[in-house]
N, C-alpha and C positions, 0 to 999 in steps of 0.2 A: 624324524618323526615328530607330527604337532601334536605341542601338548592339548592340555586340557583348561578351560578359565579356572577349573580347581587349584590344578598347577601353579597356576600364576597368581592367584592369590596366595595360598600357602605360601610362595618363594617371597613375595610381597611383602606381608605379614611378617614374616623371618626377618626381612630387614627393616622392617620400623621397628621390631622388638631389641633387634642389637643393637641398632641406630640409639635408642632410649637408653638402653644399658651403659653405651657409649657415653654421652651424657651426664648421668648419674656415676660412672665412674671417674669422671672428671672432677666434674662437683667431688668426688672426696679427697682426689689428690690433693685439690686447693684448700683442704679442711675442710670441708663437708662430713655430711654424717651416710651411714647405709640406711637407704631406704627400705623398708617392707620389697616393693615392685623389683630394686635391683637383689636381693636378698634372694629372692622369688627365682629370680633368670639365672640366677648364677647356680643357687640348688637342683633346678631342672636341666644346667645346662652338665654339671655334676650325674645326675641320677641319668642322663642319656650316654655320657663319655663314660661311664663305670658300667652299662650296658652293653655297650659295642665294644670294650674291653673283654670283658668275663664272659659274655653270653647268654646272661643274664636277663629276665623280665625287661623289653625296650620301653615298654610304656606303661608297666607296674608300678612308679612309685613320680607320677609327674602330676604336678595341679592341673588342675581344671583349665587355667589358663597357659600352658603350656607352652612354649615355640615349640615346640617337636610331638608335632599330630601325627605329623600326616609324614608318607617314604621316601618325599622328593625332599622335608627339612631336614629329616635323620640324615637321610645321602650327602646333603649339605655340609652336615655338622660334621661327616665322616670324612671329607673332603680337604675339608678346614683342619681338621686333627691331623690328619697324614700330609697338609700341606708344612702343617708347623712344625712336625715332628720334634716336641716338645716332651718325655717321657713323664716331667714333672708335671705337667700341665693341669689337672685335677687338685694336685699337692696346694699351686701356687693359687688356682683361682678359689681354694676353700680358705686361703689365707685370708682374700678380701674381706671374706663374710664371717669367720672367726670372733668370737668378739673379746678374746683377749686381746685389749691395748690397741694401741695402733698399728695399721696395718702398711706393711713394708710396701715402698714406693715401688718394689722391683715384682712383687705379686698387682698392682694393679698397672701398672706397666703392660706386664704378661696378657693382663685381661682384658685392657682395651686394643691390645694387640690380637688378640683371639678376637672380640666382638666384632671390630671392623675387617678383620678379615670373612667373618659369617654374613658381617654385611654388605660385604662387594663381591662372595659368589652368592649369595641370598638376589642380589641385582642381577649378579650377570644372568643365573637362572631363570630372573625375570623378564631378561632381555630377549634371550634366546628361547623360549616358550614358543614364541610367534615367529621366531627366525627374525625379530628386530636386535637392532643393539649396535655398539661400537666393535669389531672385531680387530 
């Protein structure tokens, strides 16, 4: 079934947002600081995965600038959770943004393992919208 241009932005949008997070969580392994914007992605990315766990409010406690608008990013995110099947996965990515001390190299490990995983089905969802892409 084709999608929608809605679709394909949103799947779009999903992945410049990880793509950024990705970034910024690089910058901290190398001693970097947390940004505000990664701060931001990683409590919305929290407030979505503690949703789709519990059952819970999906779009009750997310910013204004959220990744997860719209059913095609949530589906994404849900995708990516059951791909990683990671049970601590919440635990480790609240560790980044903790702000006691420094934060252990095996939580932002985790997180930029999760983001770019969000960002290569956030693509392929892009791809496949129009039935383009690499198969």
């Amino acid at each position: 079934m084709p999608g929608t241009l809605d679709d394909n932005t949103y799947s779009l949008s999903l992945a410049f947002d990880a793509r950024e997070a990705v970034k910024s969580l690089k910058a901290l392994r190398r001693g970097g600081h947390r940004g505000e914007q990664l701060k931001q992605a990683i409590e919305d990315v929290i407030a979505s995965l503690d949703a789709l766990n519990t059952g819970s409010r999906l779009f009750g406690h997310l910013s204004d600038a959220s990744s997860f608008q719209s059913y095609e990013q949530i589906q994404t995110l849900q995708e990516v959770q059951a791909a990683l099947s990671d049970d601590r996965l919440t635990e480790k990515l609240r560790n980044v943004i903790t702000d006691s001390g420094g934060v252990p190299n095996e939580s932002i490990d985790v997180a930029i393992q999760f983001f770019t995983a969000l960002q290569n089905r956030a693509l392929q969802r892009y791809n496949q919208t129009f039935g383009v892409g690499v198969y």
